[in-house]
N, C-alpha and C positions, 0 to 999 in steps of 0.2 A: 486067551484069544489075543493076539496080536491087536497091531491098532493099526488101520488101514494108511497107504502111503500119501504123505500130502504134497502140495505142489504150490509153494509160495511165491506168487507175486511178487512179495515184495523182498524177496532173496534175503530176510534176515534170520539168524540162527534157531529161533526159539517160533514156533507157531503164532500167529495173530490170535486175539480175542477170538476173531468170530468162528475159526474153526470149533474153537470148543463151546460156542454156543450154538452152532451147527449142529453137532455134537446131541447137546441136551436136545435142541428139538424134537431130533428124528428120536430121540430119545425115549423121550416124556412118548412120544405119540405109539412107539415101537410097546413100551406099557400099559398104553391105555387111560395116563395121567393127565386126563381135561385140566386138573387144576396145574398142574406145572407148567403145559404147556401155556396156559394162558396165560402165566408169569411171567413167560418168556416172549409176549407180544408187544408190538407197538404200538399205542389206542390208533393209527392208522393204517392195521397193518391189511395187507390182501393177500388171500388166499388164489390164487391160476390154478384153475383143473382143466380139464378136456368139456368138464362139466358148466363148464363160467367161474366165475371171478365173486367171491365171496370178502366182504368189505368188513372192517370193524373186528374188533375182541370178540360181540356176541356171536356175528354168522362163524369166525372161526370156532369158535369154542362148540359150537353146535355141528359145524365139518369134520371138527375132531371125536365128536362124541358117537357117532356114525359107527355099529357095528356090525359082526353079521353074529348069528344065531351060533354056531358053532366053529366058528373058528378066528384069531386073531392077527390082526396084521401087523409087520415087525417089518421093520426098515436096516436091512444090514448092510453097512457103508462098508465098501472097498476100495474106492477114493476119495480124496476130497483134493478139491483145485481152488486155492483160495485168492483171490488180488483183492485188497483191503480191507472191505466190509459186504465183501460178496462173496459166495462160497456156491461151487459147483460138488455137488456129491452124487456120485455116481456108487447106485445101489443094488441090492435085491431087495425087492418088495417081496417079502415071506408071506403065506397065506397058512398059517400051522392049525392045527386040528387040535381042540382045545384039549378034547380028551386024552388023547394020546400023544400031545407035545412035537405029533409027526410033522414036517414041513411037511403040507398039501401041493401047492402051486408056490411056483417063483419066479416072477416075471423081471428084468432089468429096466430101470427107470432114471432119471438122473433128474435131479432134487433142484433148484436156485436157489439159492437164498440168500435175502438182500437185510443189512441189518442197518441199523439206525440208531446210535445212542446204546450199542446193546442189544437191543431190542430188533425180534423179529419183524420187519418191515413186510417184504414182499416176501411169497413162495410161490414157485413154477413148477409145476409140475412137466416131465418131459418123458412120451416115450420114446423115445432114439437119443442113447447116450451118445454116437458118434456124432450126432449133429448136436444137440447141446455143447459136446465139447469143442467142435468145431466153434461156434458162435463164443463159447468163453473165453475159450484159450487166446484169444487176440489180443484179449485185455490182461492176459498173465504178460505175453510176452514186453 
């Protein structure tokens, strides 16, 4: 699998940190690994859903541990738009059928994510990739 195109900010050669801790996130979460992803927090990090605003390591770790019955969610990034310690990831949110590995549903969503020291600060959830990217890309240029 290829590795989706990135869009740097800060126009130097090599990718910034946080794309690839962008990266693990969607990562960790795309496997269903509460404890990794929680490694990757910031004791004040927030979670943005459509659902509200989820404060702290604990409500996240408890947003991430959230599954359904028979099928898993996977986050497959096709972009990422990074300007310093913020990364816009523009995704499919996979919905696959556990038993038969089928992708069920695929919805497009695009991701924020703000980091701190490393560590996962903020995440936004977005559904309209063109307007998320609209509102990003300002801060790339």
């Amino acid at each position: 699998m290829s590795e989706p195109p990135e869009t740097n900010g800060e126009r130097s050669g090599q990718a910034p940190a946080s794309s690839g801790a962008a990266r693990q996130v969607l990562d960790a979460l795309s496997r269903g690994d509460v404890d990794a992803f929680a490694r990757l927090l910031h004791p004040e990090v927030e979670i943005h859903t459509s659902k509200g605003v989820r404060r702290g390591i604990g409500e996240a770790r408890e947003w991430a541990s959230r599954t359904y019955d028979h099928l898993d969610r996977r986050y497959e990034v096709e972009e990422l738009h990074v300007t310093g310690e913020s990364v816009l990831a523009l995704a499919q949110v996979q919905y696959v059928w556990r038993e038969s590995g089928e992708v069920g549903d695929s919805v497009p969503v695009a991701v924020e994510l703000d980091f701190e020291q490393g560590k996962l600060r903020r995440w936004r959830l977005h559904d309209d990739q063109a307007m998320a990217l609209k509102v990003f890309a300002p801060a790339v240029e």
